[in-house]
C-alpha positions in Angstrom: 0.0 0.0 0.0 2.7 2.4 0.8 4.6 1.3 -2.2 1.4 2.7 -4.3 1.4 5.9 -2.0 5.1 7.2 -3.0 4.5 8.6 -5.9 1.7 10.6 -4.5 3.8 12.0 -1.3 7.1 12.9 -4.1 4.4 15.1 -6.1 2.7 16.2 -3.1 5.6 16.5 -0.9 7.3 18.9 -3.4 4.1 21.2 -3.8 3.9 21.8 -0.1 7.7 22.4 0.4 6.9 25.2 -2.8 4.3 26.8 -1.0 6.0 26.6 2.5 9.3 28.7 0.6 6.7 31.0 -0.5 5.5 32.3 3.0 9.5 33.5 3.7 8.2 35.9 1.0 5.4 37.6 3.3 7.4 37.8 6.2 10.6 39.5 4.4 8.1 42.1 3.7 6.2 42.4 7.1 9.9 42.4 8.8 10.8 45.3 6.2 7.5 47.0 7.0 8.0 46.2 11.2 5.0 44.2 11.2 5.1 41.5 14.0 3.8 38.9 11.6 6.5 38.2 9.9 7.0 35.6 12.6 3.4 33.5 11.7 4.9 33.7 7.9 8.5 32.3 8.9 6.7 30.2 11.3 5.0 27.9 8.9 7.2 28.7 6.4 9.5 26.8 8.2 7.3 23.7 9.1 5.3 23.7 6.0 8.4 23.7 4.3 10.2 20.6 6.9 7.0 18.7 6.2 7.2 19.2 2.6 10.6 17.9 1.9 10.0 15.2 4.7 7.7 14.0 2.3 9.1 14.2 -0.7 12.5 12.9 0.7 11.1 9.7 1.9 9.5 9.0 -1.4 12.6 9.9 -3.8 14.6 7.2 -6.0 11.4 6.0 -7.1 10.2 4.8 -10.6 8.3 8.1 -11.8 5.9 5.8 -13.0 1.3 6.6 -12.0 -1.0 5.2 -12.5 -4.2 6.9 -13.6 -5.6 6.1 -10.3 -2.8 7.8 -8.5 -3.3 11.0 -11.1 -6.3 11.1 -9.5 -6.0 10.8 -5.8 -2.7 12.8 -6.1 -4.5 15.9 -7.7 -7.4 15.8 -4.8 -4.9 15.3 -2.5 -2.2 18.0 -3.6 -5.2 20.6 -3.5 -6.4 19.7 -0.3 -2.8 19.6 1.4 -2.0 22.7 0.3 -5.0 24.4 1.4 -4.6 23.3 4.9 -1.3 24.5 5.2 -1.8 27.5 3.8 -4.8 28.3 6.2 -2.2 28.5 9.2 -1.2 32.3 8.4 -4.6 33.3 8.3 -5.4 31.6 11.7 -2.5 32.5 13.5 -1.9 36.0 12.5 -5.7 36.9 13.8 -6.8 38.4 10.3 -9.7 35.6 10.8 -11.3 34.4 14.4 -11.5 30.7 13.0 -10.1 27.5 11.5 -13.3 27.6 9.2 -12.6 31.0 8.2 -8.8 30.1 7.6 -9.8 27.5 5.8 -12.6 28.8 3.4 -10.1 32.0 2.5 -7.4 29.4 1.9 -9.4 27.6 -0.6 -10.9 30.8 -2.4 -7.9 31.9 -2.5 -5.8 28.9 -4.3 -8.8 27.9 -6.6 -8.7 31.4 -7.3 -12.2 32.1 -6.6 -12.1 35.2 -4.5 -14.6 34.9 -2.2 -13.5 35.9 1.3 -14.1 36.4 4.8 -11.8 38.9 5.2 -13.0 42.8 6.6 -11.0 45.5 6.6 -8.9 45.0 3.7 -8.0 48.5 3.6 -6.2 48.0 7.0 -4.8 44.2 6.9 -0.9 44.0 7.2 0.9 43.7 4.1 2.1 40.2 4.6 -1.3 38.9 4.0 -2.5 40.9 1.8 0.6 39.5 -0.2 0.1 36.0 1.0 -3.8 36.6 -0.5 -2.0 37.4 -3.9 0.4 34.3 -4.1 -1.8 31.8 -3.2 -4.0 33.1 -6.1 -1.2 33.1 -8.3 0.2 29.8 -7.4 -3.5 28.3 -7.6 -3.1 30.0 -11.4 -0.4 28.6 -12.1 -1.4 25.5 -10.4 -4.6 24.5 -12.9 -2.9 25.6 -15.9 -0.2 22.4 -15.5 -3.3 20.5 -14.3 -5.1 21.4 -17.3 -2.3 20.5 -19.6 -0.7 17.7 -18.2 -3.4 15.9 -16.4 -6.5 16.6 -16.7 -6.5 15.1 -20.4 -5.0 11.7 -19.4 -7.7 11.4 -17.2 -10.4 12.0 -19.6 -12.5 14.6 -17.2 -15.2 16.3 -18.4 -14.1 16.1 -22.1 -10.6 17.4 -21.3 -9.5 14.4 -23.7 -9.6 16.9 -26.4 -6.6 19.0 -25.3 -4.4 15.8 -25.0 -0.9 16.4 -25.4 1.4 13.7 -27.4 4.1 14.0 -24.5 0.8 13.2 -22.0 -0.6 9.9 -24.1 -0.3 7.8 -20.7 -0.8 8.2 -16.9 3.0 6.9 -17.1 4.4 9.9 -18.7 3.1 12.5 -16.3 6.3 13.3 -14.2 8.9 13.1 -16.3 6.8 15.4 -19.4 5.4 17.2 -17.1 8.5 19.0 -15.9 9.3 20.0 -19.3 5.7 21.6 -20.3 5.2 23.2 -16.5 8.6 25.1 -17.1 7.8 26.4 -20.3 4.1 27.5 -18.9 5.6 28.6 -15.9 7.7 31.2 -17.9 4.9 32.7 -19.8 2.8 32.9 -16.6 5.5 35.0 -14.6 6.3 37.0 -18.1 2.6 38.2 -18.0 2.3 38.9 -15.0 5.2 41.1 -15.2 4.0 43.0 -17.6 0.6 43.2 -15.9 2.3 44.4 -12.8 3.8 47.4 -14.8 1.0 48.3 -16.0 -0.6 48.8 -13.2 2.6 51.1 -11.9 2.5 52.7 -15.0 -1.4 53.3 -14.5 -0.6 54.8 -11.0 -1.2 52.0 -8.3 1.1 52.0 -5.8 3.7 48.8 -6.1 2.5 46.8 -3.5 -1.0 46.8 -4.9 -0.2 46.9 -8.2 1.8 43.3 -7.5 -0.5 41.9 -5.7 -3.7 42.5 -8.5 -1.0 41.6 -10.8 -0.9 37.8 -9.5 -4.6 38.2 -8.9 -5.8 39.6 -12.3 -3.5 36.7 -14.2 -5.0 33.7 -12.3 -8.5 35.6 -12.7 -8.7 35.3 -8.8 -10.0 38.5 -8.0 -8.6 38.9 -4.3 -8.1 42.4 -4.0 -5.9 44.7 -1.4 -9.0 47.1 -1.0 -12.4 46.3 0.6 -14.2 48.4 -2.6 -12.0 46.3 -4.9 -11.2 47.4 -8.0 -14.0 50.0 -7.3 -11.2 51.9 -5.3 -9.0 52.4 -8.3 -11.5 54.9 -9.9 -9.6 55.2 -12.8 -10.4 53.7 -16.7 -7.1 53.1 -17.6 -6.7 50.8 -14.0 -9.6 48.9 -15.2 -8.8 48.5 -18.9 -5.2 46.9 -17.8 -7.7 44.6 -15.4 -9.8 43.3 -18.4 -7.0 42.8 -20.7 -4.9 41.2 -18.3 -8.0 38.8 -17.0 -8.9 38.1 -21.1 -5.1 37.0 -21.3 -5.4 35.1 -18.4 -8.6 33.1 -20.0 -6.4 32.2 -23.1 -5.5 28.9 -23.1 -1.7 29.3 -22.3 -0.6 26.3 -24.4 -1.5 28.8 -27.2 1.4 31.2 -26.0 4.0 28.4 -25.8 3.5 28.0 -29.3 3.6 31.5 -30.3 7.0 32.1 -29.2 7.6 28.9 -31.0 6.9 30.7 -34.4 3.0 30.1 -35.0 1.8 33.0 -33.2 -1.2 32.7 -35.5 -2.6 29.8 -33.3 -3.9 32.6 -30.9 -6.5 33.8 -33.3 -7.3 31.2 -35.1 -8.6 28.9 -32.7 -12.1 28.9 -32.6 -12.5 28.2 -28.7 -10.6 31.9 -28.5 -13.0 33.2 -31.0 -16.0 32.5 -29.5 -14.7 33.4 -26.0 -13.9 37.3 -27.6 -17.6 36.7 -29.2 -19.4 35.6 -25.7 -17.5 38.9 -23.8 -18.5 41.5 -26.6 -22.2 40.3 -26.5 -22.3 40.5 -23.0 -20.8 43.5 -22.3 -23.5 45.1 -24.9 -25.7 43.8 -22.8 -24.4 44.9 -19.6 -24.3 48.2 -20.8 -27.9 48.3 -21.6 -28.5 47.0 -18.4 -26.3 49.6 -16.8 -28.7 52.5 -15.8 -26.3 54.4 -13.5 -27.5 58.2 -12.5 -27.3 59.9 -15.5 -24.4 62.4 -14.1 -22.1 59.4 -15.0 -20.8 59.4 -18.5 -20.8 57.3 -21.1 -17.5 56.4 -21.3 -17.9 55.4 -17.2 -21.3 53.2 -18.3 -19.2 51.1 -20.9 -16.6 50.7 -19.3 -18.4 49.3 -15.9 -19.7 47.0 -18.6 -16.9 45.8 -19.9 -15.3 45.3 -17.0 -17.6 43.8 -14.5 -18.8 41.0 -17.6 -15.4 40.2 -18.0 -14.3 40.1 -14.2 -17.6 37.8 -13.9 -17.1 35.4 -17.4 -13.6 35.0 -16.3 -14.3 33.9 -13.1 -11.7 36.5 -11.7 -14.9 38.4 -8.9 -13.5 41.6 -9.0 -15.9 44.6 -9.1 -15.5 48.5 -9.9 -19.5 49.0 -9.4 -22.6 47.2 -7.3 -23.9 45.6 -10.5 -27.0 44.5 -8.7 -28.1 47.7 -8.3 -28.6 48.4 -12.0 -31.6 47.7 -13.7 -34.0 44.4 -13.2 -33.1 41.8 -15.2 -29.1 42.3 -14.0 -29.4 40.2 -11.1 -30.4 37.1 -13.6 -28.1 38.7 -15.8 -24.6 38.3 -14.0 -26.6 35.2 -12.3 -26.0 33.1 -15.5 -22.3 34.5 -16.7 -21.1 33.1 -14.0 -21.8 29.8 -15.1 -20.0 30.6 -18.2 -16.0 30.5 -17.8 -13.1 30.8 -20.0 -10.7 28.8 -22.0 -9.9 25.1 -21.2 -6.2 25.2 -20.9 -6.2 28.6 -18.9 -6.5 30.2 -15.3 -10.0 30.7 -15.7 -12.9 28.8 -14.3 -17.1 27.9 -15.2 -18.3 25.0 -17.1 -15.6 26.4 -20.1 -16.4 28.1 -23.3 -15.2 24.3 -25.2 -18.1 22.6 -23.4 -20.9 25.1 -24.7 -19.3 24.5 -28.2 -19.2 20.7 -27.9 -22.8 21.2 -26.7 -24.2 23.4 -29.9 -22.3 20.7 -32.0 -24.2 18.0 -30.1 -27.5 19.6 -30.6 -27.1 20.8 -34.3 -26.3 16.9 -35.0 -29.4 15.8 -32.8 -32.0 18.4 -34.9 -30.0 16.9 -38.6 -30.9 13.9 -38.0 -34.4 13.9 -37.1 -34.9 16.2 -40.6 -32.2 13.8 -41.8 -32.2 10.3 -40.4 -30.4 8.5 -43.5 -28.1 11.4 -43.0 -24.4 11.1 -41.9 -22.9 14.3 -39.6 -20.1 14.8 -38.1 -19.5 16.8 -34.9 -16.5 19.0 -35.2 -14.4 21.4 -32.8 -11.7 23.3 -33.8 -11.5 22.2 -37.4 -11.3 18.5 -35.9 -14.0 15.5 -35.8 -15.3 15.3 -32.7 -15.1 11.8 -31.0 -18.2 10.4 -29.6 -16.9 9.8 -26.5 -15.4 13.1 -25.7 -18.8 14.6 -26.7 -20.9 12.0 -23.9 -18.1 13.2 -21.5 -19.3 16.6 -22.0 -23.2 16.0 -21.4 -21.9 14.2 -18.7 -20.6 17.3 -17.3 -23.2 19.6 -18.0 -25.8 17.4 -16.1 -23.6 16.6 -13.3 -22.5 20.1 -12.9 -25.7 21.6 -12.4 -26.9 18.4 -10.1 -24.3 19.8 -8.2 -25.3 23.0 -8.2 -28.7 22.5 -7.2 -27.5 20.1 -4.1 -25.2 22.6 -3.0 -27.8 25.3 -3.2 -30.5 23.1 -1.8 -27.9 22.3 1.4 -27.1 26.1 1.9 -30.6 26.8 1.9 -31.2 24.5 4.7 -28.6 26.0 6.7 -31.0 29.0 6.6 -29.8 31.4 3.8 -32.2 32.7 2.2 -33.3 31.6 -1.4 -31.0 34.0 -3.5 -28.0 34.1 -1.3 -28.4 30.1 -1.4 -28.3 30.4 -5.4 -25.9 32.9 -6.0 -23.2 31.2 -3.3 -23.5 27.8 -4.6 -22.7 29.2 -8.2 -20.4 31.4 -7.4 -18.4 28.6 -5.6 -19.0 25.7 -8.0 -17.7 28.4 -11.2 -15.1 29.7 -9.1 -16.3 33.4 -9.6 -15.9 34.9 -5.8 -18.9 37.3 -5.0 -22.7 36.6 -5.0 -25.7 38.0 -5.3 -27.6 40.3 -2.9 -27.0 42.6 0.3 -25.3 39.4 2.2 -22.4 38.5 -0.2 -22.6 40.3 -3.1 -20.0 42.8 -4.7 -19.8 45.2 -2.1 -20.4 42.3 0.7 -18.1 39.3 2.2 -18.7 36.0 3.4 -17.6 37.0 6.4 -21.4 36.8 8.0 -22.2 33.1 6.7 -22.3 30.5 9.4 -19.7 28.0 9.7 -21.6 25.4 8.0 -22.8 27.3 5.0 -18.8 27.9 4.6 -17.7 24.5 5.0 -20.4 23.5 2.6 -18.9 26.4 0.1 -15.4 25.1 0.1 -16.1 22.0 -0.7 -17.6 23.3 -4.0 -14.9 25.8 -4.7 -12.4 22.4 -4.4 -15.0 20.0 -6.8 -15.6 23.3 -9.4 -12.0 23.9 -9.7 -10.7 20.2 -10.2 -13.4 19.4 -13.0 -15.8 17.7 -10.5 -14.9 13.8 -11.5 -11.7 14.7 -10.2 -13.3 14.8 -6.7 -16.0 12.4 -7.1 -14.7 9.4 -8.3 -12.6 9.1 -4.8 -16.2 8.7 -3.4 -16.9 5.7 -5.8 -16.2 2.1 -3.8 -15.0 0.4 -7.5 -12.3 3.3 -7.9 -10.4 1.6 -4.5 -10.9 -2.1 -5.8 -7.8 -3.7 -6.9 
């Protein structure tokens, strides 16, 4: 049994030593800025770090063989892990009174969901507000190798369509993997660089404008300022935020190959395409929706738009205006983009453009052949047939994903929300978004005054909507632990 456990504990071991050299980052700059919690940071920095390498230590000189089993407890399992450790700053530093708040902020913030607990942003040491950032970042970072190098092999959701040769087999995860994650890894930190001067070009200060850096990349939304993005009152801040969050919701694969010479892969791709499509139409929308006193201009109307349609399709949560304050119809409105998503292949969260392609293919084939039965169609995606099974994974995943929703909404609901906040906070967390709907959590609200339960219940969707839901589930299946 143990033997079968090694891999697991190398992968995970390594991930959790990563993120335990991360918190020495937060407390170099609460020591520089005399804050007394630069002790929690190099606190479990230090053990999260030991614990780490204990781990991966004891399972090195291994064959870097997995099995797809293994894929699939060790991606559960790596989340998990590094969302309890990463609670312990939270907890111990007093920016939240419990475990359960530690815990739900540590999993918004590494599924990048930004939903949190915390109040008083505005106020918070730096170190946190940093620590906030990376997590986000890492969590970015995190999905896109998932996404790439395992999510494919294991066939979730219809992922099998963004298979990899170098990923063919379970087998060749570790070894390939290093490979691909470096060059990804590159591209990630080279954009958010660029994002990050932006933002100091655009006037935020450099502390904030690294932290929404990290957070506007991984579309996680976690902001230094309690009005979010709405603090920055400025259209050039919030133009850098869209086009930094639509470049985060690019499949990143596509930039590998662009600085390999076919930079016209970025364009031509029709998941891309429709994404661009899905944000214009929306934002047109949202600006008809948008009936803001009319002493605000134009210019201020569109760009609200724009922005708070792509901060929601993108699953990043930030906000520059209480949307659910414009006119009826935008509660419903911003209600169903958040269902929506990005790119497969990218930091961005929702059911995934890809899926609501696969799923007009699957229809327009259905209608053909009732007016056609002797008729032969083909179902295609990107210029390439569509294979039966990938297209069955897909329903699969539409009908499980809003089971899901339902039971999660349903169980919040019971624990006394009321019926919108129950809606809006099992969407949010199953898409990965970050704020709700109403007075209680929505734009200009935190979770902060959910009960302990409701939260509980929430992170548990934030961690089955960001792994692709099978991901989790299968563990729960008796014939996945059968030999």
């Amino acid at each position: 049994m143990m033997a079968n456990l090694r891999p697991i504990f190398l992968i995970v071991g390594l991930l959790i030593a990563t993120q335990g050299g991360a918190m020495f980052i937060p407390a170099a700059i609460d020591f520089l800025f005399n804050n007394d919690d630069w002790e929690v940071f190099a606190f479990t920095g230090s053990i999260t770090l030991l614990i780490g390498l204990g781990l991966y230590s004891g399972a090195r000189g291994i064959s870097q063989g997995m099995s797809t089993r293994q894929a699939f407890v060790m991606t559960t399992a790596a989340w998990v892990a590094l969302v309890l450790f990463g609670s312990f700053p939270y907890l111990l530093s007093g920016a939240v009174p419990s475990f359960t708040d530690a815990f739900f902020e540590s999993m918004s913030g590494l599924t990048t969901t930004g939903s949190t607990v915390i109040t008083g942003l505005n106020s918070q040491p730096p170190g946190i507000l940093l620590w906030r950032g990376i997590q986000q970042w890492l969590g970015g970072l995190g999905i896109i190798v998932m996404a790439v190098a395992v999510l494919p092999m294991l066939q979730v959701g219809g992922m099998q369509l963004f298979k990899i040769e170098a990923f063919d087999t379970a087998e060749k995860i570790m070894p390939r993997a290093t490979q691909i994650s470096g060059m990804l890894t590159l591209v990630f930190i080279f954009i958010t660089a660029a994002c990050i001067f932006a933002y100091i070009m655009a006037g935020m200060p450099i502390l904030d404008a690294v932290i929404h850096g990290m957070t506007t990349v991984a579309t996680g939304g976690f902001s230094t300022k309690d009005a979010s993005m709405g603090f920055y009152n400025s259209h050039s801040t919030h133009l850098i935020a869209v086009t930094f969050m639509i470049l985060g919701s690019i499949p990143f694969i596509l930039y590998v190959q662009a600085t390999r010479g076919q930079p016209e892969k970025l364009w031509k791709n029709s998941q891309v395409q429709v994404f661009f499509t899905v944000v214009v139409f929306c934002t047109f929308i949202a600006w008809l929706l948008n009936n803001s006193p009319q002493n605000v201009d134009g210019m201020t109307r569109f760009v609200d738009a724009l922005f708070n349609v792509t901060s929601i399709i993108t699953g990043t949560g930030y906000s520059s205006a209480d949307y659910g304050q414009w006119a009826p119809g935008s509660n419903a409105f911003f209600f169903a983009i958040m269902f929506i998503g990005g790119c497969a292949g990218s930091t961005s969260c929702g059911i995934k453009i890809f899926r609501f392609q696969i799923l007009f293919e699957t229809i327009k084939q259905h209608l053909s052949r009732i007016f056609y039965p002797n008729g032969i169609f083909t179902m295609r995606f990107n210029g390439k047939q569509i294979d039966d099974s990938a297209a069955t994974a897909v329903m699969n995943f539409f009908a499980v994903y809003f089971l899901l929703f339902g039971l999660f909404a349903i169980a919040l609901n019971l624990t006394g929300l009321n019926f919108l906040t129950s809606m809006s906070a099992a969407g949010t967390a199953i898409s990965n978004v970050g704020p709700g709907l109403g007075s209680q959590i929505g734009p200009s609200s935190t979770f902060q005054e959910l009960n302990d339960t409701a939260k509980w219940i929430l992170s548990a969707a934030m961690l089955v909507g960001r792994l692709e839901l099978f991901t989790v589930l299968v563990l729960f299946m008796p014939r996945f632990w059968r030999a």
